[in-house]
N, C-alpha and C positions, 0 to 999 in steps of 0.2 A: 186698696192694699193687695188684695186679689192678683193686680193688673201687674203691678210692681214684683211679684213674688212671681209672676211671669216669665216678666223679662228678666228674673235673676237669674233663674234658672234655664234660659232659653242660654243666656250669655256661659253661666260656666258649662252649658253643654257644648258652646262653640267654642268657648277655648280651651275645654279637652279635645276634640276632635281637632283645632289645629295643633296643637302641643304632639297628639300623637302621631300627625304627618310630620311636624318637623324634628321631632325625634329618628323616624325612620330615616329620615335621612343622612345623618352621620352614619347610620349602619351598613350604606348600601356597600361602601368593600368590604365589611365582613363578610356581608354576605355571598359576594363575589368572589371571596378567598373560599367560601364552601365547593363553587361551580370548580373552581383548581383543583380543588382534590380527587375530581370525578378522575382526573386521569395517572394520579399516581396511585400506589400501588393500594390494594384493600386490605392487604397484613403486610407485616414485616415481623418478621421470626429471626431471632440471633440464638445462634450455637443450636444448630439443629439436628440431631439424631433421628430419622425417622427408618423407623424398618418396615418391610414391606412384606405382606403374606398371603397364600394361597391355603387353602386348606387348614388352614394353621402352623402351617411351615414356613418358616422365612424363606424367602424367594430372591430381597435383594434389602440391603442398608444403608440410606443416603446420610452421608454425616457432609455440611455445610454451616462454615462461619455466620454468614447470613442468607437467607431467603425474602424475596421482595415476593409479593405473590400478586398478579394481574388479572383476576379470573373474572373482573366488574368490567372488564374492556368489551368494546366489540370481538375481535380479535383476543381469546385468553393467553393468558402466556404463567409460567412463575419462571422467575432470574434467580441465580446464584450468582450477585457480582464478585463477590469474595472467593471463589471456586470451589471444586465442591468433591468429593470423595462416594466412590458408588461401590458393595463388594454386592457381588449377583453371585448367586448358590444356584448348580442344576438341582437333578432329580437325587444327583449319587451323594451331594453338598459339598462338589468342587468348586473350589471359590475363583472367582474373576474380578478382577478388581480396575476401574477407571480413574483419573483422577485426570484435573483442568483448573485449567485459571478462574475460568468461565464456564457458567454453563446457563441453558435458556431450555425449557421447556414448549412445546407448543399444542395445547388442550386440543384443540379441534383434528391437529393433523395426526398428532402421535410423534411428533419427529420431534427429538433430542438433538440440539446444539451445542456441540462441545468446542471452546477455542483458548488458545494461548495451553503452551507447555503440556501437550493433551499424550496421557501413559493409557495405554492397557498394558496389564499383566493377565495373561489365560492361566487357567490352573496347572497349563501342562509347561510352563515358562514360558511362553512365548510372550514377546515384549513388542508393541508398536509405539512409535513417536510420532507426533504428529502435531503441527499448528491447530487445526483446526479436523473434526470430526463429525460424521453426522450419526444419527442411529433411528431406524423406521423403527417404531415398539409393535408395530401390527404388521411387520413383515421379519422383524428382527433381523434387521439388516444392517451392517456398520460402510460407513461406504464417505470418501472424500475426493474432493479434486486436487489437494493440496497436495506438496510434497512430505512424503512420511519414509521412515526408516523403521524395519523389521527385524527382529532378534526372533530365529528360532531354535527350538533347544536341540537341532543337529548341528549347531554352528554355522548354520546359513545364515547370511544376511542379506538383505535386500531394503534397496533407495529406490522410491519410483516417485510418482505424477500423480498419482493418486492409485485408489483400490477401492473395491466391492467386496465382501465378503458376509458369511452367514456370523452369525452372533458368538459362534465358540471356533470361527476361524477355521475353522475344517475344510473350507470352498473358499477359497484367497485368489481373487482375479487382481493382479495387478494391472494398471498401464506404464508403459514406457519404462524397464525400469534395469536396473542395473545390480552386479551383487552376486554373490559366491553361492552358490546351494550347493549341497552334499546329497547326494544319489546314492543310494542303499542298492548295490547289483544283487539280482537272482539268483541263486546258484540252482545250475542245471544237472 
C-alpha cells in the first residue's frame, strides 16, 4: 500500500511540474510584450501645466497637450509631440514666451529642441519665427541653422540662415541675412 501511495504521489508531482512548463509556454509573448515596453516611454501625462521655481518664485510655465516622458532610456529625453507652450519670467517678471509644434527635451545635455511653426515673443516685443530652434539651458543660449524671420520693436526686420543669441536677445549674431534695421543717430 505504502508502495502505491508512492507512486501516486511521485506521479501527480510530475504532472504538476509538466502542466507548469506547458503552461508557461502560451505565456512566452506576453511576456515579450513586457521586453517592448522597455523602450517606449515611462509616463505619459495629458494636458500638462507645470511651473517651474527658484526660490519660490516662478521662473518659467510649461503648458503642453501631451508629454511622453523617456527618462528609463539609455539616452533620457521627455517629447511634447502635441507642442508645447513655455512663458520664462526674469528677475524683474518680464515674461517671454515660446511656443512649437514640437518640442524634445534632452536630460543629459540640457539642450531644448524646438520644431515646426517655432514663435518667441521677448517681453520687450520682439518676435522670432522659426522652423526649427535649439536652446543650451547651461549656457542659455538660443541658437538655429535654419531660416528664421525677426520682428523687432524698432520696426526692423530681419530674414537670415540662421542665428546665436543670448536668452533675452540682447546679443543677436545673425548669419547671412537680409532686412531693414532702423539706426537711432547720436546727436552731437
Amino acid at each position: 500500500m505504502q508502495n502505491t501511495y508512492n507512486i501516486y504521489i511521485k506521479s501527480i508531482a510530475v504532472t504538476f511540474v509538466i502542466a507548469m512548463l506547458f503552461s508557461c509556454k502560451g505565456k512566452l509573448n506576453e511576456v515579450r510584450s513586457f521586453e517592448l515596453l522597455q523602450d517606449g516611454p515611462q509616463a505619459i501625462g495629458q494636458e500638462i501645466n507645470l511651473f517651474y521655481t527658484d526660490s519660490g518664485k516662478v521662473v518659467a510655465n510649461l503648458k503642453s497637450a501631451k508629454l511622453k516622458d523617456y527618462s528609463n532610456q539609455e539616452f533620457p529625453y521627455r517629447e511634447f509631440p502635441d507642442g508645447l507652450t513655455v512663458d520664462f519670467f526674469d528677475d524683474s517678471n518680464k515674461k517671454n514666451t515660446v511656443y512649437a509644434d514640437y518640442g524634445i527635451i534632452y536630460e543629459p545635455t540640457g539642450l531644448i529642441d524646438l520644431q515646426g511653426n517655432v514663435k518667441i515673443v521677448t517681453s520687450d516685443s520682439t518676435i522670432v519665427y522659426a522652423e526649427q530652434l535649439y536652446y543650451d539651458q547651461q549656457k542659455q543660449w538660443v541658437f538655429t541653422d535654419q531660416p528664421y524671420t525677426a520682428l523687432f520693436p524698432s520696426g526692423s526686420t530681419t530674414n537670415g540662415e540662421g542665428f546665436d543669441s543670448n536668452k533675452d536677445f540682447t546679443k543677436f549674431l545673425s548669419r547671412s541675412d537680409v532686412g531693414v534695421m532702423y539706426l537711432e543717430e547720436e546727436e552731437k
